[in-house]
C-alpha positions as protocol buffer text, in pm:
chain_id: "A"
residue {
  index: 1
  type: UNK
  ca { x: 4087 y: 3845 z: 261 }
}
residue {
  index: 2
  type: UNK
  ca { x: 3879 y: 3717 z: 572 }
}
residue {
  index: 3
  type: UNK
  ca { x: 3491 y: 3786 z: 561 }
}
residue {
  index: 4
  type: UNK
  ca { x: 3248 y: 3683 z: 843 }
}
residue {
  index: 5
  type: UNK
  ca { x: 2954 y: 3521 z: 622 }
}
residue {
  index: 6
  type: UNK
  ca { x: 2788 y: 3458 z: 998 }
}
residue {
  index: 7
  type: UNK
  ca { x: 2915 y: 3388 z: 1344 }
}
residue {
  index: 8
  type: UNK
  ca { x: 2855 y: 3023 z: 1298 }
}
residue {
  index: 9
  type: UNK
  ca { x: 3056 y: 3053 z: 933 }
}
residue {
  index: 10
  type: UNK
  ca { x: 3393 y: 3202 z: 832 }
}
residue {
  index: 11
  type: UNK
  ca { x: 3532 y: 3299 z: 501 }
}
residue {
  index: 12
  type: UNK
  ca { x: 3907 y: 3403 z: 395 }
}
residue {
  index: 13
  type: UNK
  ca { x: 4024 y: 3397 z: 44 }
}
residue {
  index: 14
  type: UNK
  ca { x: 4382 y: 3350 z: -44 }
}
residue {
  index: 15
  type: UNK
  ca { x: 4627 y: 3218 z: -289 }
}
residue {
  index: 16
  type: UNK
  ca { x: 4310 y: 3144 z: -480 }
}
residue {
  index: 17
  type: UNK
  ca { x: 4206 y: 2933 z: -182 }
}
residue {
  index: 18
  type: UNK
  ca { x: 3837 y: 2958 z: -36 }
}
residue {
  index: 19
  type: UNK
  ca { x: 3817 y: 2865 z: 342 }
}
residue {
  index: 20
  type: UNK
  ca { x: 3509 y: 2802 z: 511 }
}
residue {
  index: 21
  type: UNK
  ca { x: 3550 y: 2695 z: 896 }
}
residue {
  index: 22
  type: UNK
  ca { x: 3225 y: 2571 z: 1064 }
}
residue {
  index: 23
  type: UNK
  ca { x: 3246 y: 2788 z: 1347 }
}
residue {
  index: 24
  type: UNK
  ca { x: 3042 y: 2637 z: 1646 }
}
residue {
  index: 25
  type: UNK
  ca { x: 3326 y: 2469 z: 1830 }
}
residue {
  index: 26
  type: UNK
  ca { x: 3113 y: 2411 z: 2170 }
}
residue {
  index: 27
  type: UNK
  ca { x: 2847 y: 2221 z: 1986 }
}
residue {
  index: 28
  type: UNK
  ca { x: 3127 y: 2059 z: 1807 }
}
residue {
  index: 29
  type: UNK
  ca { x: 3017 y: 2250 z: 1491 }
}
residue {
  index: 30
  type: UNK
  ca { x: 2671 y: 2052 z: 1473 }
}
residue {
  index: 31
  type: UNK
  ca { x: 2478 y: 2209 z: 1189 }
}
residue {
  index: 32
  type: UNK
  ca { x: 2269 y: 2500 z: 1244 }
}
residue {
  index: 33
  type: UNK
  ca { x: 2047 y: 2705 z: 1041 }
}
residue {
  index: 34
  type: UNK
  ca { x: 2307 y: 3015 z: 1014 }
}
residue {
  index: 35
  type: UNK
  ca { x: 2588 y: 2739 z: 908 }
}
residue {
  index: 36
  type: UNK
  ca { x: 2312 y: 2574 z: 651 }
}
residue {
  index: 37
  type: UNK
  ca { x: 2191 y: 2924 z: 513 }
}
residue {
  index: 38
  type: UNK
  ca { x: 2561 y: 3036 z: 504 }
}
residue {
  index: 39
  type: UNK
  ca { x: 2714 y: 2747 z: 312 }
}
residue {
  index: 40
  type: UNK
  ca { x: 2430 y: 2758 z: 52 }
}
residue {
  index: 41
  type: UNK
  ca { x: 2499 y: 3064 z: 61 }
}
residue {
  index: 42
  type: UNK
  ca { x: 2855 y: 3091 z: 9 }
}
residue {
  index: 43
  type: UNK
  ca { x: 2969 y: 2792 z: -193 }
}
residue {
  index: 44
  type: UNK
  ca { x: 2769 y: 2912 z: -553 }
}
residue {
  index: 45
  type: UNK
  ca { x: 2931 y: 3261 z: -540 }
}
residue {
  index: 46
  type: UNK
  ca { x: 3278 y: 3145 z: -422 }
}
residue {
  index: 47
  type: UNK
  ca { x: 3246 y: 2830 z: -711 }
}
residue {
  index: 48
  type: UNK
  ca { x: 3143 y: 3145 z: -990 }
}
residue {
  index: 49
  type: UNK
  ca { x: 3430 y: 3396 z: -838 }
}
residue {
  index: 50
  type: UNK
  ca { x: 3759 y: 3394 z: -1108 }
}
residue {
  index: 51
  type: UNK
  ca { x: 3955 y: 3460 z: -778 }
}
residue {
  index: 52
  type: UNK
  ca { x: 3854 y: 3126 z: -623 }
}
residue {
  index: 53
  type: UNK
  ca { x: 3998 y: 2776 z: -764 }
}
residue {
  index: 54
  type: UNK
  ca { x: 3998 y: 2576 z: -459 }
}
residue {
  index: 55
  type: UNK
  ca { x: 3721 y: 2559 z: -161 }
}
residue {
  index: 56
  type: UNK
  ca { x: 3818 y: 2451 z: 138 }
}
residue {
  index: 57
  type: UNK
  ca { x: 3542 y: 2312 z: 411 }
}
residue {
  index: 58
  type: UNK
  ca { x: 3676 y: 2304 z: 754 }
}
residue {
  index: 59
  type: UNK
  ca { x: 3589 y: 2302 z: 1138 }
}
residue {
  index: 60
  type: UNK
  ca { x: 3676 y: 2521 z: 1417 }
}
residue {
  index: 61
  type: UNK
  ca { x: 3835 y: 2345 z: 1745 }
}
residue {
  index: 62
  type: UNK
  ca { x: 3892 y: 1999 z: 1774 }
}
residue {
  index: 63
  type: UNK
  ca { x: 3605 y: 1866 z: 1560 }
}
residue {
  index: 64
  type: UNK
  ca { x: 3494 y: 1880 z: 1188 }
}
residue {
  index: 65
  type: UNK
  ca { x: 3122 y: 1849 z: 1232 }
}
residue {
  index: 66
  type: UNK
  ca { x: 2911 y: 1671 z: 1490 }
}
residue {
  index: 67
  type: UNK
  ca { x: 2591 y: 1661 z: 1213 }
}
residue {
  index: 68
  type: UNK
  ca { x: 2306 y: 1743 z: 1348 }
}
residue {
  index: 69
  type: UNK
  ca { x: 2210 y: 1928 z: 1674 }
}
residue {
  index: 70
  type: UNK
  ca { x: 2137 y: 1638 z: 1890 }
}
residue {
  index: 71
  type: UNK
  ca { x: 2015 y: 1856 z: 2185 }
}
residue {
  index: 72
  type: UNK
  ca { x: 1812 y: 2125 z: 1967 }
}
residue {
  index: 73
  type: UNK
  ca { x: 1648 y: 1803 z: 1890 }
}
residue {
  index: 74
  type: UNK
  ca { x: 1555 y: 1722 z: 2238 }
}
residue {
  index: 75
  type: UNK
  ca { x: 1432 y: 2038 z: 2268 }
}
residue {
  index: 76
  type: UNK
  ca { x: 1214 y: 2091 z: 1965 }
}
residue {
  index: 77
  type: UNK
  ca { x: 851 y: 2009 z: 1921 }
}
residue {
  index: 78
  type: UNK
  ca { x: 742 y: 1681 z: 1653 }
}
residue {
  index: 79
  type: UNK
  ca { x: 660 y: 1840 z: 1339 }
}
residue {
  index: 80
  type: UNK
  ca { x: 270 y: 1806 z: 1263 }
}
residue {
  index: 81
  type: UNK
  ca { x: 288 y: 1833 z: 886 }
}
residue {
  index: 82
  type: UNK
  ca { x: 515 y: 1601 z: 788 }
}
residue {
  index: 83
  type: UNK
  ca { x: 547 y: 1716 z: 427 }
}
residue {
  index: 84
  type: UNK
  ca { x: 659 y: 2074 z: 524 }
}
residue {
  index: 85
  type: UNK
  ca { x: 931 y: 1889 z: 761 }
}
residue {
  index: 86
  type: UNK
  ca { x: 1063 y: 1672 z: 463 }
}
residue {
  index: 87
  type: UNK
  ca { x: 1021 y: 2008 z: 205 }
}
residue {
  index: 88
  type: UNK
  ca { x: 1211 y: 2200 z: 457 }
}
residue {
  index: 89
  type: UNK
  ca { x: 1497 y: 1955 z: 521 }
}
residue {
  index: 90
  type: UNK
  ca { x: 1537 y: 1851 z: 164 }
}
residue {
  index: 91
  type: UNK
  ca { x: 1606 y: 2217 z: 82 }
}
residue {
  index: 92
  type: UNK
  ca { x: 1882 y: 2212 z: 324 }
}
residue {
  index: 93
  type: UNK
  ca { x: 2055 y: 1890 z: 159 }
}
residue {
  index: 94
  type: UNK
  ca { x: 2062 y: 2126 z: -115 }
}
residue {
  index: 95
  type: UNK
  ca { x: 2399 y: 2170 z: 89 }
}
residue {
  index: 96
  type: UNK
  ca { x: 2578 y: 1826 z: -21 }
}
residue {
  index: 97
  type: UNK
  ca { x: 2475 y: 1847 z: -380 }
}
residue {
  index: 98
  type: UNK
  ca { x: 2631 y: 2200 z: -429 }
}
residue {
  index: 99
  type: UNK
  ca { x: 2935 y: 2073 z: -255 }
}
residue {
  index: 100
  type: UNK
  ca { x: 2938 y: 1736 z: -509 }
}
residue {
  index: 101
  type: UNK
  ca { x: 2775 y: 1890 z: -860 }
}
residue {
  index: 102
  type: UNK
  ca { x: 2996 y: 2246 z: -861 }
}
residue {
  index: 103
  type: UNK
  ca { x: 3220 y: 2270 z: -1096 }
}
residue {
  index: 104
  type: UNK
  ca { x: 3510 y: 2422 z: -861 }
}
residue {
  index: 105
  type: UNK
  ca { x: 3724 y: 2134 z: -658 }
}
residue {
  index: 106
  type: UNK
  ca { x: 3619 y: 2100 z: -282 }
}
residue {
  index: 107
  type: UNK
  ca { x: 3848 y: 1949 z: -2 }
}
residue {
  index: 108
  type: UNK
  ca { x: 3724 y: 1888 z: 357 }
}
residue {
  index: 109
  type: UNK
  ca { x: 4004 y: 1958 z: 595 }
}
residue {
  index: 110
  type: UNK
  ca { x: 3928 y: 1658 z: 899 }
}
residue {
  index: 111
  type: UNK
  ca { x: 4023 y: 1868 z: 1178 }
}
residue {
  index: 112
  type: UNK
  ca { x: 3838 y: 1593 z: 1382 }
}
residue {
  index: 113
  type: UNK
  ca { x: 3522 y: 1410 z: 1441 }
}
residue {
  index: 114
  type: UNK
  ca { x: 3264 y: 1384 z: 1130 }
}
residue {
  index: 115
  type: UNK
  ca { x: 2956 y: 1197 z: 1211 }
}
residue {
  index: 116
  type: UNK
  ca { x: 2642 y: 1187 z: 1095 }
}
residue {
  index: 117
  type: UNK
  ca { x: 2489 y: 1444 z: 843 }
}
residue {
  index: 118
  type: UNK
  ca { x: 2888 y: 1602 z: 932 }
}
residue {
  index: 119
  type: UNK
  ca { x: 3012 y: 1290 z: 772 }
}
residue {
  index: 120
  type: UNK
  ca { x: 2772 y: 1334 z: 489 }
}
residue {
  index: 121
  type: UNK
  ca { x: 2879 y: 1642 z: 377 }
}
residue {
  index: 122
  type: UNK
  ca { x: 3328 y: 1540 z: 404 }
}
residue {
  index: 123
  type: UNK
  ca { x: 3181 y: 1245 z: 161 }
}
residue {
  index: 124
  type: UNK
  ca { x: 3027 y: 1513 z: -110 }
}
residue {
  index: 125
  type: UNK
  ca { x: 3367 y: 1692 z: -162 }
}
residue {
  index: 126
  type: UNK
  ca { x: 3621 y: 1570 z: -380 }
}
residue {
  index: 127
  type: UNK
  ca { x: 3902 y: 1523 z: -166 }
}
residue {
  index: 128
  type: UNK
  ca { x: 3903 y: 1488 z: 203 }
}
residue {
  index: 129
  type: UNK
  ca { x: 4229 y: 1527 z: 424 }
}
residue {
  index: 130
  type: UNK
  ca { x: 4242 y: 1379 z: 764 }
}
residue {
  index: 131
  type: UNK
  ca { x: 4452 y: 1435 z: 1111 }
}
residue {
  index: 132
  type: UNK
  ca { x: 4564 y: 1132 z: 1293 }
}
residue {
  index: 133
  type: UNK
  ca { x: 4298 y: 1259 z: 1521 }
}
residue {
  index: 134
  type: UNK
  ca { x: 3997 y: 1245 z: 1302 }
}
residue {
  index: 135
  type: UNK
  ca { x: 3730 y: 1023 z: 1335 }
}
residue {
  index: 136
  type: UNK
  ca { x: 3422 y: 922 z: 1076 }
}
residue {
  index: 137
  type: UNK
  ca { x: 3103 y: 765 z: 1206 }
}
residue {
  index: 138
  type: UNK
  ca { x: 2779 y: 756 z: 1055 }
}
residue {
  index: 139
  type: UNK
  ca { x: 2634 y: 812 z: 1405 }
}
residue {
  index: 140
  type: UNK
  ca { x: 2233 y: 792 z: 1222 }
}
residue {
  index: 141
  type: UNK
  ca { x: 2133 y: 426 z: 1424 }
}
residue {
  index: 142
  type: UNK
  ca { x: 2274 y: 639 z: 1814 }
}
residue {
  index: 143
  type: UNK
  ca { x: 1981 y: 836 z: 1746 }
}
residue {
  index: 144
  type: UNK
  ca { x: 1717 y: 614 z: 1543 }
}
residue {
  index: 145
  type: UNK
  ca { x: 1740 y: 836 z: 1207 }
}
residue {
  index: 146
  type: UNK
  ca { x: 1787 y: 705 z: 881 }
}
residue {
  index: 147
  type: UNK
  ca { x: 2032 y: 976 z: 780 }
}
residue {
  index: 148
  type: UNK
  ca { x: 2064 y: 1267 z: 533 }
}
residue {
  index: 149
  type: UNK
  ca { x: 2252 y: 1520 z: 351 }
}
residue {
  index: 150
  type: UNK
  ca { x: 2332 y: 1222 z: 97 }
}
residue {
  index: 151
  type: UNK
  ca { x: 2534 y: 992 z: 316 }
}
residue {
  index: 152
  type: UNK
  ca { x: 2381 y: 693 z: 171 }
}
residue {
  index: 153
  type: UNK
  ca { x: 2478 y: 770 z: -214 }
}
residue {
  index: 154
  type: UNK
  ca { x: 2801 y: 898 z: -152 }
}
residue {
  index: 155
  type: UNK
  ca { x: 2960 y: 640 z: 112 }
}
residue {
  index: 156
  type: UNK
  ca { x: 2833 y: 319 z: -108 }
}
residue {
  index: 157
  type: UNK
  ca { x: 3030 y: 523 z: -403 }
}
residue {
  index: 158
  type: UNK
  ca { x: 3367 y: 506 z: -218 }
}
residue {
  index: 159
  type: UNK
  ca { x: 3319 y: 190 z: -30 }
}
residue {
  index: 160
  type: UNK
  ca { x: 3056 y: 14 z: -202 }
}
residue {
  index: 161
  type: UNK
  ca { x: 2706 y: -94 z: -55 }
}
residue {
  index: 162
  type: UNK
  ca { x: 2795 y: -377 z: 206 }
}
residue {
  index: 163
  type: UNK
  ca { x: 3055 y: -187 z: 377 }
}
residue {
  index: 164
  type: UNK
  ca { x: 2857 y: 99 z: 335 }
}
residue {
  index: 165
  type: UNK
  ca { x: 2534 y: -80 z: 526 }
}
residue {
  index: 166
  type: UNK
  ca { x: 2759 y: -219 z: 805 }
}
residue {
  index: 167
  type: UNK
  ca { x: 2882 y: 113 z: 859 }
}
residue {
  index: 168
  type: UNK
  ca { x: 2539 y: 252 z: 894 }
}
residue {
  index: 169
  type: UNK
  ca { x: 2354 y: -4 z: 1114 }
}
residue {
  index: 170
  type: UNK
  ca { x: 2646 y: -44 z: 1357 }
}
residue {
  index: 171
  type: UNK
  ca { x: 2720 y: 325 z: 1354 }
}
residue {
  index: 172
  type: UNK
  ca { x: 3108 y: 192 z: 1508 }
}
residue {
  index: 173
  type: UNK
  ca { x: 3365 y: 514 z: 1470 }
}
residue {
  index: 174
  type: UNK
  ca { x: 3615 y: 448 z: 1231 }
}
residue {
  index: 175
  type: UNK
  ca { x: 3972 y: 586 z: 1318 }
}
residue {
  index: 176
  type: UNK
  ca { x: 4208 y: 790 z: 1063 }
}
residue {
  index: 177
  type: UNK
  ca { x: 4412 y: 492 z: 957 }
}
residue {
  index: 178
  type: UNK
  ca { x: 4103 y: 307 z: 844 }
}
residue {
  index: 179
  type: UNK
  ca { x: 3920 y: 551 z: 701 }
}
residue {
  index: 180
  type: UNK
  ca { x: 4271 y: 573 z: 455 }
}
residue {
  index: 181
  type: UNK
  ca { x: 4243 y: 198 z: 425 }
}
residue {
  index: 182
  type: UNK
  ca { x: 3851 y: 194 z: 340 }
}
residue {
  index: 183
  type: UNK
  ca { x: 3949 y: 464 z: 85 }
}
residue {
  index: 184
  type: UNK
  ca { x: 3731 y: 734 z: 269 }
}
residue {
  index: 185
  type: UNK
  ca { x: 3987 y: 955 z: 282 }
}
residue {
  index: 186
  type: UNK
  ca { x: 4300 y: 1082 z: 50 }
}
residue {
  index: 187
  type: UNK
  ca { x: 4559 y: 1171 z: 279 }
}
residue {
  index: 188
  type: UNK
  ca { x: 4657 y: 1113 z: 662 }
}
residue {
  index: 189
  type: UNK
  ca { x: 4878 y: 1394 z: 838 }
}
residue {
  index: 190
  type: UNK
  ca { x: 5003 y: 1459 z: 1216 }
}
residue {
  index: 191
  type: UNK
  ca { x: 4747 y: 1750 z: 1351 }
}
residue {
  index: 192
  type: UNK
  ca { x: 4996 y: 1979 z: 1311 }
}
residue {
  index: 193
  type: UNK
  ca { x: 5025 y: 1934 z: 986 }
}
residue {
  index: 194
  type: UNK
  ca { x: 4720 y: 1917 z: 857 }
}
residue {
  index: 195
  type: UNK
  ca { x: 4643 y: 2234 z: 791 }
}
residue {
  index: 196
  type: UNK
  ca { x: 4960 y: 2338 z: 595 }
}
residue {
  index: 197
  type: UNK
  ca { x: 4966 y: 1985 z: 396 }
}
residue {
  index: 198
  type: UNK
  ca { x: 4582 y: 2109 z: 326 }
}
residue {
  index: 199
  type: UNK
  ca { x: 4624 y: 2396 z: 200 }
}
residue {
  index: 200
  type: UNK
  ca { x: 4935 y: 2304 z: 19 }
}
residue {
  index: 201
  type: UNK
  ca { x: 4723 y: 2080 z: -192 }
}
residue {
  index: 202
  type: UNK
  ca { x: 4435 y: 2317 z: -227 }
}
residue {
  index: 203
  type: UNK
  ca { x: 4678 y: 2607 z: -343 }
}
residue {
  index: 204
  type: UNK
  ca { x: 4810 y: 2362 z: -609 }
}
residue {
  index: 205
  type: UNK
  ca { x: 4496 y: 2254 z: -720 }
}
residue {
  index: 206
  type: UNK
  ca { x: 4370 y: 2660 z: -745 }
}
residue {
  index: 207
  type: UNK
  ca { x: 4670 y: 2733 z: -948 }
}
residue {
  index: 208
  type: UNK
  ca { x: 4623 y: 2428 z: -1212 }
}
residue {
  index: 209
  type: UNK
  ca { x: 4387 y: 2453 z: -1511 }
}
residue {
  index: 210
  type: UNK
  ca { x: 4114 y: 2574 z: -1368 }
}
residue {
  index: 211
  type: UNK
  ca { x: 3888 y: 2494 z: -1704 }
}
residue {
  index: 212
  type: UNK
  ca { x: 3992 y: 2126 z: -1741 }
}
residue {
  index: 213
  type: UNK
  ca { x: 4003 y: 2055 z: -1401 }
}
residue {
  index: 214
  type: UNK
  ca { x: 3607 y: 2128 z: -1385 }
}
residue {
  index: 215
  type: UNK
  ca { x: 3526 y: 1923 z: -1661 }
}
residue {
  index: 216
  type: UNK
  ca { x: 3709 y: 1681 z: -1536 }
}
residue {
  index: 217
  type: UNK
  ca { x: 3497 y: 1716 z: -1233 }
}
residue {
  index: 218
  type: UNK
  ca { x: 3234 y: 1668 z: -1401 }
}
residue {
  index: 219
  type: UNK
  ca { x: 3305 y: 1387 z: -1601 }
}
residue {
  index: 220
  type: UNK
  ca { x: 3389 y: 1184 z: -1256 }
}
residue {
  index: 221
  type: UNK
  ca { x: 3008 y: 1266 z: -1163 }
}
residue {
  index: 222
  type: UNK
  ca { x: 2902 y: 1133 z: -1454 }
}
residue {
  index: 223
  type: UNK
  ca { x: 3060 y: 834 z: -1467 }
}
residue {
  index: 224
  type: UNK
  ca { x: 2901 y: 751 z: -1166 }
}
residue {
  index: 225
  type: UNK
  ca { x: 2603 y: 660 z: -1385 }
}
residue {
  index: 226
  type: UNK
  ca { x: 2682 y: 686 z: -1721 }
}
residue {
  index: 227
  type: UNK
  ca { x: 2756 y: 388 z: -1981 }
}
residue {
  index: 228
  type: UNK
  ca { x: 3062 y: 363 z: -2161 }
}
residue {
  index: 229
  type: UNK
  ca { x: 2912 y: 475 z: -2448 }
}
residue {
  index: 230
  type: UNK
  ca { x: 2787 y: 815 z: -2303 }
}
residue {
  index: 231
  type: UNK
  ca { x: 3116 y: 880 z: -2150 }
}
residue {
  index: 232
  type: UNK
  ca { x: 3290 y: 881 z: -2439 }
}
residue {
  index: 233
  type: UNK
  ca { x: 3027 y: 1065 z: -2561 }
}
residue {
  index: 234
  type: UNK
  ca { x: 3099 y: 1363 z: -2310 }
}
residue {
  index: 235
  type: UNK
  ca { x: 3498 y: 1302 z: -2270 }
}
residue {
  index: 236
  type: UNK
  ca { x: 3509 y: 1385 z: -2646 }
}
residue {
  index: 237
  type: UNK
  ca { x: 3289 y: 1699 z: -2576 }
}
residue {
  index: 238
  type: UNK
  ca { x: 3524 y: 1850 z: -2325 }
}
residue {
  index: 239
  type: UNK
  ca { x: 3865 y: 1677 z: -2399 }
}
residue {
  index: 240
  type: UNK
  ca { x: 3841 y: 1879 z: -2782 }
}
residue {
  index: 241
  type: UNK
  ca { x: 3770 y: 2227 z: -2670 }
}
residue {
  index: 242
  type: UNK
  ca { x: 4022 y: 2200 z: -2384 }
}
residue {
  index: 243
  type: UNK
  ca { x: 4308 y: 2167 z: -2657 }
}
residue {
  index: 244
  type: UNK
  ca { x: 4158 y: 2503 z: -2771 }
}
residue {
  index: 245
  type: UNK
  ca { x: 4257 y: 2730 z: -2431 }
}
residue {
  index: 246
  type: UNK
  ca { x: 4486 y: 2906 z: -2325 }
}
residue {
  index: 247
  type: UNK
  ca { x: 4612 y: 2723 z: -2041 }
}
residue {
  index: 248
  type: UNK
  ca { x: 4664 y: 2403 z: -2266 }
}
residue {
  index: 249
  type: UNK
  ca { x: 4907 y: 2595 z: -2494 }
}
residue {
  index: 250
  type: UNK
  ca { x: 5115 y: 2743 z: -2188 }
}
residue {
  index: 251
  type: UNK
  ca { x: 5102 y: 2337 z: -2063 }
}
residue {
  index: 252
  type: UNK
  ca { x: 5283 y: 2241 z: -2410 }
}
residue {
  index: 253
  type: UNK
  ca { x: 5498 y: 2525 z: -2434 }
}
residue {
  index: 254
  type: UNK
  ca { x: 5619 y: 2459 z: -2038 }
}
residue {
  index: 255
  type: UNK
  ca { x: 5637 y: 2115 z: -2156 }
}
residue {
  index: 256
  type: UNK
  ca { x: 5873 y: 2163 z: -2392 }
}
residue {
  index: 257
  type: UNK
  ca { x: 6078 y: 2428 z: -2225 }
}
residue {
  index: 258
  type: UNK
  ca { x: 6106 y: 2217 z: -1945 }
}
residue {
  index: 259
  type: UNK
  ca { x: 5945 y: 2422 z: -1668 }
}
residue {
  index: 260
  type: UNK
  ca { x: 5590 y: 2454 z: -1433 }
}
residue {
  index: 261
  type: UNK
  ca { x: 5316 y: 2619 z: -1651 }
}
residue {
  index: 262
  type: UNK
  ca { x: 5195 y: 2889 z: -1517 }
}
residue {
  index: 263
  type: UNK
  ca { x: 4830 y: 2901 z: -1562 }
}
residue {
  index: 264
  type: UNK
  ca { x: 4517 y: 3156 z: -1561 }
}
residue {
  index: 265
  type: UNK
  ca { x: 4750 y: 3447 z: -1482 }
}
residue {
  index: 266
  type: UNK
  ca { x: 4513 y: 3719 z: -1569 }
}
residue {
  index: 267
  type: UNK
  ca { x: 4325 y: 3545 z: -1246 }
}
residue {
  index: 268
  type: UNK
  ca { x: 4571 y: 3639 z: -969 }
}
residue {
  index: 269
  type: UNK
  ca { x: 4502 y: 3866 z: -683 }
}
């Protein structure tokens, strides 16, 4: 199923895979207020739809996302109320926390360059799958910002806070191979791969438990401030009632009948 959620944004829908392809390939698919709007937008009511166990984030063309529209910026005006400005772009960040707090799984698929608030937003999904082409840069010090869209939080989370500051004030690129290194990103595939190795994954991960894979979700963002204590706390409160579904008993049973489980059936389209 392909639906146009704007120009600037594409949808499909299959295999229980939810695309969404950044569609502004001759800005490099810098962020825009229809791709904004769309994603917060789409990525609620695709996390909430049974159909939908995977998202997918994506660009069109050769890039994943430049960030932010360097030249609308030479064009606009300074703000003169500084506290509508900040409302008004802290509403769009809304963006990065949807992608990191929903309870459905979300890949980026690094079709290419992701810098700057682009960046940002590959670092608040849950898995990220590179070409050999890709490139990450922070990009922020180029053009004297302090960056956004969460870039700070997530990037000392997967590289911790000294790599994480170099990689902001020198704003160097860092290539495919490193960014695997550096732990930035899962997987590295030839171009022409990427997007069948991508969605091979995502289709796997939309046909899994759908239930305990979101708690488990969850309990990863937790940890990430959580004691000990508490975490046992909340692994206790979803680990019991998972034992209690329907997808746990098929599990055992496939278990023991030596096959795959075949989960969340009534789901399929």
């Amino acid at each position: 199923m392909s639906i146009t959620v704007s120009s600037e944004l594409l949808e499909t829908i299959a295999d229980g895979v939810a695309t969404l392809t950044l569609n502004r390939p001759e800005r490099r698919n810098a962020l825009s207020p229809d791709i904004i709007n769309g994603l917060l937008e789409a990525l609620p009511r695709l996390s909430a739809d049974p159909s939908v166990g995977a998202i997918v984030v994506t660009g069109a063309g050769r890039s994943f996302c430049a960030g932010g529209d360097v030249k609308a910026m030479s064009e606009a005006s300074q703000p003169t109320d500084l506290d509508e400005a900040t409302r008004r772009l802290r509403g769009r960040m809304e963006t990065a926390r949807l992608l990191h707090e929903l309870p459905t799984p979300i890949i980026a698929m690094l079709n290419g360059a992701a810098a700057g608030a682009g960046l940002s937003l590959a670092l608040a999904c849950d898995l990220r799958i590179a070409a050999e082409s890709a490139r990450l840069v922070t990009a922020f010090a180029n053009v004297a910002l302090s960056g956004d869209y969460g870039g700070s939080y997530f990037l000392s989370k997967l590289v911790g806070t000294a790599k994480a500051r170099e990689m902001y004030y020198l704003a160097d690129p860092v290539d495919a191979s490193e960014a695997l290194r550096l732990g930035l990103v899962n997987c590295v595939v030839a171009d022409d791969q990427l997007t069948a190795t991508t969605m091979a994954l995502a289709s796997r991960v939309a046909n899994g438990p759908r239930d305990a894979l979101s708690l488990m979700k969850s309990n990863f963002n937790a940890a990430e401030t959580a004691t000990l204590h508490e975490m046992l706390d909340l692994e206790a409160r979803h680990h019991a009632p998972s034992a209690t579904t329907d997808d746990h008993r098929e599990a055992v049973r496939a278990f023991v009948e030596k096959r795959a489980p075949r989960f969340h059936r009534d789901q399929e389209t």
